[in-house]
KOLPADREN-84395 format. One line per 4 residues: number of its first residue (from 1); their letters; for each residue x, y negated, z negated of C-alpha. Coordinates in nm, 2 decimals. Last residue first. Layout:
N
NUM	a	X:Y:Z | ...
This chain:
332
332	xxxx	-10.89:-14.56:5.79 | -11.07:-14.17:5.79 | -11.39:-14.17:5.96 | -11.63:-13.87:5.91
328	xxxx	-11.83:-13.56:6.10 | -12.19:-13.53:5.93 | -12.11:-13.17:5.94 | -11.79:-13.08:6.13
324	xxxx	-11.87:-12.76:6.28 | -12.20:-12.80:6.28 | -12.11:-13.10:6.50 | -12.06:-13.48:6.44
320	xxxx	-11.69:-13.54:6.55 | -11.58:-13.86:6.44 | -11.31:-14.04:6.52 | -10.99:-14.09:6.33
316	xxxx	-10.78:-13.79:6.31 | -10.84:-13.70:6.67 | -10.73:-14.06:6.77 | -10.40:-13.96:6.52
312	xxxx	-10.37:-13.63:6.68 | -10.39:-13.74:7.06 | -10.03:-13.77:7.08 | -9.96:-13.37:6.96
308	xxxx	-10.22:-13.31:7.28 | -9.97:-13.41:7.53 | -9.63:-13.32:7.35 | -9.83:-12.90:7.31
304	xxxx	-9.84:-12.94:7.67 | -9.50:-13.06:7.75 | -9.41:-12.73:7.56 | -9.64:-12.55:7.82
300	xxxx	-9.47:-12.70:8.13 | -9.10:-12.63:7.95 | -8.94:-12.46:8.28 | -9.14:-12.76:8.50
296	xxxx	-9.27:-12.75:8.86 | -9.61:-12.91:8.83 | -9.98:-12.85:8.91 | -10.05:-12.52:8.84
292	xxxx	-9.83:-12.46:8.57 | -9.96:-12.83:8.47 | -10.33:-12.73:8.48 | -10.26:-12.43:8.27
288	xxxx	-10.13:-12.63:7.96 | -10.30:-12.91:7.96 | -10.62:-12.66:7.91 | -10.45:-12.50:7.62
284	xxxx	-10.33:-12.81:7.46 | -10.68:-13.00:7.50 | -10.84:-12.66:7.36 | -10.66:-12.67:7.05
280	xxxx	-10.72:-13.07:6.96 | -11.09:-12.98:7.08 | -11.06:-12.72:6.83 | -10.85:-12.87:6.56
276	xxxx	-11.09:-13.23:6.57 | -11.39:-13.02:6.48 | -11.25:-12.82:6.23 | -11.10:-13.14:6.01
272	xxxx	-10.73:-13.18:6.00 | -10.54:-13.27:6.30 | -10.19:-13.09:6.38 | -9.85:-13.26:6.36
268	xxxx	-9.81:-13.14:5.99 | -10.03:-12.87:5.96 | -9.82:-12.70:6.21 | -10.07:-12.45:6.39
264	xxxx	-9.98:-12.60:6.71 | -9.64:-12.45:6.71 | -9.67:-12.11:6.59 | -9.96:-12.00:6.69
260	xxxx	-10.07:-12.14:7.00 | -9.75:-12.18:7.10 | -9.63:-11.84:7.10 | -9.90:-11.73:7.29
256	xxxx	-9.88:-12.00:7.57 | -9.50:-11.99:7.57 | -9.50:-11.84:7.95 | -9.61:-11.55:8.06
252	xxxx	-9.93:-11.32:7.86 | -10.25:-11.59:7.87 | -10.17:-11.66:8.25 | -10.12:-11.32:8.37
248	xxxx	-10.43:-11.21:8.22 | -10.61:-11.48:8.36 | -10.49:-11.44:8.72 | -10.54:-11.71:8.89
244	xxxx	-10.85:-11.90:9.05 | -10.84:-12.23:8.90 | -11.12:-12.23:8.79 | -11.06:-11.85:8.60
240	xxxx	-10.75:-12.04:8.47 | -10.92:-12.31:8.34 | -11.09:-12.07:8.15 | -10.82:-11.83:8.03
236	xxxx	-10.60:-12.16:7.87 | -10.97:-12.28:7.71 | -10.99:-12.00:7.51 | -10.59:-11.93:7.44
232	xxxx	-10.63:-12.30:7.29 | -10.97:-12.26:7.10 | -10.89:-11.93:6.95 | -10.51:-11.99:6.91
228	xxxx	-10.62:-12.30:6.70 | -10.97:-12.18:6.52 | -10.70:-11.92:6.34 | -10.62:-12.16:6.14
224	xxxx	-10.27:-12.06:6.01 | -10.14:-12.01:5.65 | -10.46:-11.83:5.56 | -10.28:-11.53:5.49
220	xxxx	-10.46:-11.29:5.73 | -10.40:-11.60:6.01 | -10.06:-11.62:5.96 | -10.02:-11.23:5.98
216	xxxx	-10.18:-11.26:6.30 | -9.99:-11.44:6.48 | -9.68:-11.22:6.35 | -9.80:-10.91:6.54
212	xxxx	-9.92:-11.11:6.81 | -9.60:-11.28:6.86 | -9.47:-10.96:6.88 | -9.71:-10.81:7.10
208	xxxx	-9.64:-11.09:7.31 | -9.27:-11.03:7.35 | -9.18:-11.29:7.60 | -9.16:-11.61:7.43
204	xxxx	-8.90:-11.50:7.14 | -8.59:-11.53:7.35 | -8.73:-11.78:7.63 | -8.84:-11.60:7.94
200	xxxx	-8.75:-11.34:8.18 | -8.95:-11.06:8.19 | -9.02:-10.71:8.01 | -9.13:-10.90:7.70
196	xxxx	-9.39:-10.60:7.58 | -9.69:-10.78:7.67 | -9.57:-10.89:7.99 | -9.47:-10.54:8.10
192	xxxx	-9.80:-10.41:7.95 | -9.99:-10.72:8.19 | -9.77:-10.59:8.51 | -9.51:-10.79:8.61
188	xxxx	-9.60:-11.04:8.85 | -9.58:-11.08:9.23 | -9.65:-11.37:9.39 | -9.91:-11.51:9.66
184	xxxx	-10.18:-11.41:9.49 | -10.14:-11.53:9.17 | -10.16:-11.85:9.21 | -9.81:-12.05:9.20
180	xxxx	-9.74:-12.27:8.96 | -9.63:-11.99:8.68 | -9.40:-11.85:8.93 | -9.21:-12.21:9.00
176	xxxx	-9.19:-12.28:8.62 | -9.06:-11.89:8.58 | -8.76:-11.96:8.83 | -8.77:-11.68:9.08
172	xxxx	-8.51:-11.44:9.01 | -8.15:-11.33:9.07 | -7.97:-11.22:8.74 | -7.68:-11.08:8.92
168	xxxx	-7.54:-10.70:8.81 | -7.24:-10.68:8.60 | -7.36:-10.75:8.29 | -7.55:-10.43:8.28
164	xxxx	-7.66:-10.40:7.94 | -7.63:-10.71:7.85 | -7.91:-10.79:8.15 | -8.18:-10.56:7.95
160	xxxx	-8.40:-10.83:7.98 | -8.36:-11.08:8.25 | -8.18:-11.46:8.17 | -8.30:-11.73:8.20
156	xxxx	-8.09:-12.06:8.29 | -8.34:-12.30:8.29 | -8.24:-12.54:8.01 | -7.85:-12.50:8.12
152	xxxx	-7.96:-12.64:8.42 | -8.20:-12.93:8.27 | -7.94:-13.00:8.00 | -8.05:-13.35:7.90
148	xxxx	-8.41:-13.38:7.97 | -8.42:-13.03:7.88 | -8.27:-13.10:7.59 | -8.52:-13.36:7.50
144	xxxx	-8.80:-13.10:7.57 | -8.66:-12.85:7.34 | -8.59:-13.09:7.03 | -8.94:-13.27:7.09
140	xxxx	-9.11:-12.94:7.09 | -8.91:-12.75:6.76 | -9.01:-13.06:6.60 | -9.38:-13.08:6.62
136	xxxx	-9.42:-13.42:6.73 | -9.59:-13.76:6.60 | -9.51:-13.61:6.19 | -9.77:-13.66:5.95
132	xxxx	-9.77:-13.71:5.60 | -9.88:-14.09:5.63 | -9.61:-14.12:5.93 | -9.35:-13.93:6.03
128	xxxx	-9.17:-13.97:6.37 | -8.79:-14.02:6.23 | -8.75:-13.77:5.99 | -8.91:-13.44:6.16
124	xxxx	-8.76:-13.54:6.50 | -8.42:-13.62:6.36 | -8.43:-13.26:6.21 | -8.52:-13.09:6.53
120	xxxx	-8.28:-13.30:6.73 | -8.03:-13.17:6.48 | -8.11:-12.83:6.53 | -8.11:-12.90:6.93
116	xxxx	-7.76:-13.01:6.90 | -7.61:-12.72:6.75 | -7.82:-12.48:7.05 | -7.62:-12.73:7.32
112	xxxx	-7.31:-12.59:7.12 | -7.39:-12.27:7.13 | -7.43:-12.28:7.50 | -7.77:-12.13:7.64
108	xxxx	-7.77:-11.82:7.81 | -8.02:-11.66:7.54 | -8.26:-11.90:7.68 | -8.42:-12.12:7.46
104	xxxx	-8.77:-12.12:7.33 | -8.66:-11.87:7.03 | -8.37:-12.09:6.92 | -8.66:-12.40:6.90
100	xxxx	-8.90:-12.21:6.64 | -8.60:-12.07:6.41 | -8.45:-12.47:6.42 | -8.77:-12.58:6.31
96	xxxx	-8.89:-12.29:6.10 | -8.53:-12.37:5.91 | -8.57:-12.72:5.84 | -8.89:-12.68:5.77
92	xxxx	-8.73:-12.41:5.48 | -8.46:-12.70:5.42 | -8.72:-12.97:5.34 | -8.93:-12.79:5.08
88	xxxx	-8.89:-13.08:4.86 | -8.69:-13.33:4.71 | -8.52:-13.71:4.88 | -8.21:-13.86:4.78
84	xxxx	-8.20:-14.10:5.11 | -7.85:-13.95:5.18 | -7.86:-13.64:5.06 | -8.23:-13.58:5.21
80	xxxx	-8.05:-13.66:5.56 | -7.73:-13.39:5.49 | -8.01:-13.17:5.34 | -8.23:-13.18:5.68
76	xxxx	-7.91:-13.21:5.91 | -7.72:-12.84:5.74 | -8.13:-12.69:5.78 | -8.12:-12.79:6.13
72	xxxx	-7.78:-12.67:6.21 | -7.85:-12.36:6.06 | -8.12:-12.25:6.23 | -7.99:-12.35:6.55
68	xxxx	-7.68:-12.14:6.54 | -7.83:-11.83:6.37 | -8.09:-11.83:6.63 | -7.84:-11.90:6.94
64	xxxx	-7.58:-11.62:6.73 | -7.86:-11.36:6.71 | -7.95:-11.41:7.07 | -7.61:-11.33:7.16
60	xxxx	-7.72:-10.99:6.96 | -7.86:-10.82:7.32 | -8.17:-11.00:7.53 | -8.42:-10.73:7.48
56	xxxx	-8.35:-10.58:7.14 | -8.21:-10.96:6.98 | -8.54:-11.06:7.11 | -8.76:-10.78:6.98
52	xxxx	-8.60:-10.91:6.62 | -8.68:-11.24:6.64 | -9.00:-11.21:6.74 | -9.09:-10.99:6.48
48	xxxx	-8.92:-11.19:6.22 | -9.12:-11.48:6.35 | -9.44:-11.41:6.08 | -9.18:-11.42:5.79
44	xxxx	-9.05:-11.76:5.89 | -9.43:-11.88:5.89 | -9.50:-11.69:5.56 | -9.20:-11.84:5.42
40	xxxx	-9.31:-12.22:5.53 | -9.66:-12.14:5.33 | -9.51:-12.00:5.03 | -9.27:-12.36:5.00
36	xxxx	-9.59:-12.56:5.04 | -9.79:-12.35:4.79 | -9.45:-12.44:4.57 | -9.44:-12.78:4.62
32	xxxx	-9.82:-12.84:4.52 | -9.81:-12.65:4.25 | -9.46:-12.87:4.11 | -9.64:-13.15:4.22
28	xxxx	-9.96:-13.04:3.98 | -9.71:-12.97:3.70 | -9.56:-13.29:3.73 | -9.92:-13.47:3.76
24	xxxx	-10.06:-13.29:3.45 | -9.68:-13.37:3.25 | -9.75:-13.73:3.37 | -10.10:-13.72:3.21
20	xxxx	-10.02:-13.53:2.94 | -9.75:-13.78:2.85 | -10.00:-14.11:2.89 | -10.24:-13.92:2.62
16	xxxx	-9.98:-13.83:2.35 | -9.89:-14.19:2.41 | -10.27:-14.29:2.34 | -10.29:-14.07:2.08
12	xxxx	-9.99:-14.22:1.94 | -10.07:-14.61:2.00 | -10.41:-14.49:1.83 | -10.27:-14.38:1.53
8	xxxx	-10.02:-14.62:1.48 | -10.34:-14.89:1.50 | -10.55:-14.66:1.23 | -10.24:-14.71:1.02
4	xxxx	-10.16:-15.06:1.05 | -10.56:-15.15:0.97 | -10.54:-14.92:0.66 | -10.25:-15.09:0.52
C-alpha cells in the first residue's frame, strides 16, 4: 500500500512538473510574441512622420497609395496565415511592409498597381523565409518587382506642391539620371531643400528630417541598431568623396536615409552579430553610391539594399574576429 502510494505521488509531481514546464514555455512565447508585437509598433510609430510630411507635400492621394498598400498587405498576410493556420504578429509586418513600400512609390502611382505591391510584400515575407529569416526585406522585393513590371508608372514622380497647381507640367530630370551624374554638371536643390523634401522623390523618401525624426526614435528604443545607418550612411559619404560628388547631396536624395533605417534595420533580413551588421551596413551604403554613379535606375538604392540582403546568410556564417565581435563565431 505504501509502494502504490509513494508511486501516485511521484506520477503527480512529475505531472505537476511536465505542466509547469509547458505553462513556462507558453508564458515565455506569449513574452516573446508580445516584445515582437512592441517592436513592429515602434517601427510603424517611427514612419508616422514620414507619412504625415508626405501627405503635406504631395496632397492626401498619398493617403489613399498608403492606405491602399497597407491594407492589402495586411488583408494577404491573414488570408495566407488562414490558410496554413498560422499565429503571430503577422498583420503588424504586414502592415510595416505595405507602410514601407507606399512610401517608396510615387504618389502618381495607380491604386491598383499600389494593391499589387501589398501582396508582393506579403508573398515576399512567406515565400523567401528560411530559419527565421527572410532572403529580402519585403517592402524591397515588392518595389523592385514592380518596377520590373511597371517601369513608367515606377518613375512617374511627381514635384511637391504639384496638387496645388495641377495645372502646371511636372517637367524634370529623372532622379536615377540626376543621381548618376556628378555633381558638377547638375544642379541640385539646396541641402535644406533636400532636407525638408522640397524635391521629387518617393512619398516618404524626400523628407529627411522626417526620416530623421523617426530614425532616431528606433534607435532611442533599441528597436533599431543604430551601428546600421552609422555604417551604411558612413561608407555612402566615403565612396562619394572618391567619387568626387557632392556628399551632402548624396546622403540627403534618394532612399539612402530611409533605407538605412527602416529597411536594413529589419532583424529579419539583417545579420546578427555586430561585426557582420557593419560590414553588412557598409556593403549596402557603398552599393548604393557606386550604382547612382554607375547606372541609370529609379530604384538604384533599393537594388542596393537586394545586393547586400543576399550576402546575409555568408555574413551569418563566417567569422569576424574583431573587438567588435570578440572571438567572432560559426553558426551551422
Amino acid at each position: 500500500m505504501t509502494a502504490v502510494m509513494a508511486t501516485a505521488d511521484i506520477s503527480a509531481k512529475g505531472e505537476n512538473m511536465g505542466n509547469s514546464g509547458k505553462t513556462t514555455l507558453d508564458s515565455q512565447a506569449r513574452e516573446s510574441a508580445a516584445g515582437n508585437s512592441a517592436a513592429l509598433l515602434d517601427r510603424i510609430t517611427a514612419l508616422v512622420p514620414a507619412a504625415i510630411a508626405s501627405i503635406f507635400l504631395f496632397g492626401p492621394r498619398s493617403l489613399l497609395v498608403m492606405a491602399v498598400a497597407v491594407a492589402s498587405s495586411v488583408l494577404s498576410e491573414l488570408a495566407a496565415r488562414k490558410l496554413w493556420k498560422k499565429r503571430g504578429a503577422g498583420g503588424l509586418n504586414a502592415a510595416v511592409d505595405g507602410l514601407l513600400l507606399a512610401l517608396v512609390l510615387p504618389v502618381s502611382i495607380p491604386w491598383l498597381i499600389a494593391a499589387l505591391g501589398g501582396i508582393l510584400t506579403a508573398a515576399a515575407r512567406r515565400l523567401t523565409v528560411r530559419r527565421g529569416k527572410i532572403l529580402f526585406c519585403p517592402a524591397v522585393a515588392a518595389d523592385l518587382l514592380l518596377a520590373l513590371l511597371f517601369p513608367a508608372a515606377m518613375s512617374g514622380w511627381s514635384r511637391p506642391f504639384l496638387y496645388l497647381h495641377p495645372e502646371e507640367a511636372a517637367a524634370f530630370v529623372q532622379p536615377s539620371e540626376l543621381l548618376r551624374q556628378s555633381a558638377e554638371t547638375v544642379r541640385f536643390p539646396g541641402p535644406f531643400q533636400l532636407l525638408v523634401g522640397v524635391r521629387a522623390g518617393g512619398l516618404g523618401e524626400t523628407c529627411i528630417l522626417a526620416l530623421l525624426l523617426g530614425g532616431i526614435y528606433l534607435c532611442a528604443r533599441r528597436t533599431a541598431d543604430f551601428l546600421l545607418p552609422l555604417c551604411s550612411l558612413g561608407a555612402a559619404a566615403l565612396f562619394s568623396l572618391c567619387l568626387g560628388r557632392s556628399v551632402p547631396v548624396d546622403l540627403l536624395s534618394g532612399s539612402l536615409v530611409l533605407a538605412s533605417f527602416f529597411l536594413i534595420t529589419d532583424p529579419a533580413s539583417s545579420p546578427d552579430g555586430k561585426a557582420e551588421k557593419a560590414v553588412f551596413a557598409a556593403l549596402f551604403g557603398a552599393a548604393a553610391l557606386l550604382l547612382r554613379r554607375f547606372f541609370s535606375f529609379p530604384a538604384g538604392d533599393l537594388c542596393a539594399v537586394a545586393l547586400a540582403d543576399l550576402l546575409v546568410p555568408l555574413l551569418d556564417g563566417g567569422k569576424f574576429p574583431n573587438r567588435l565581435h570578440g572571438k567572432g563565431r560559426k553558426d551551422g
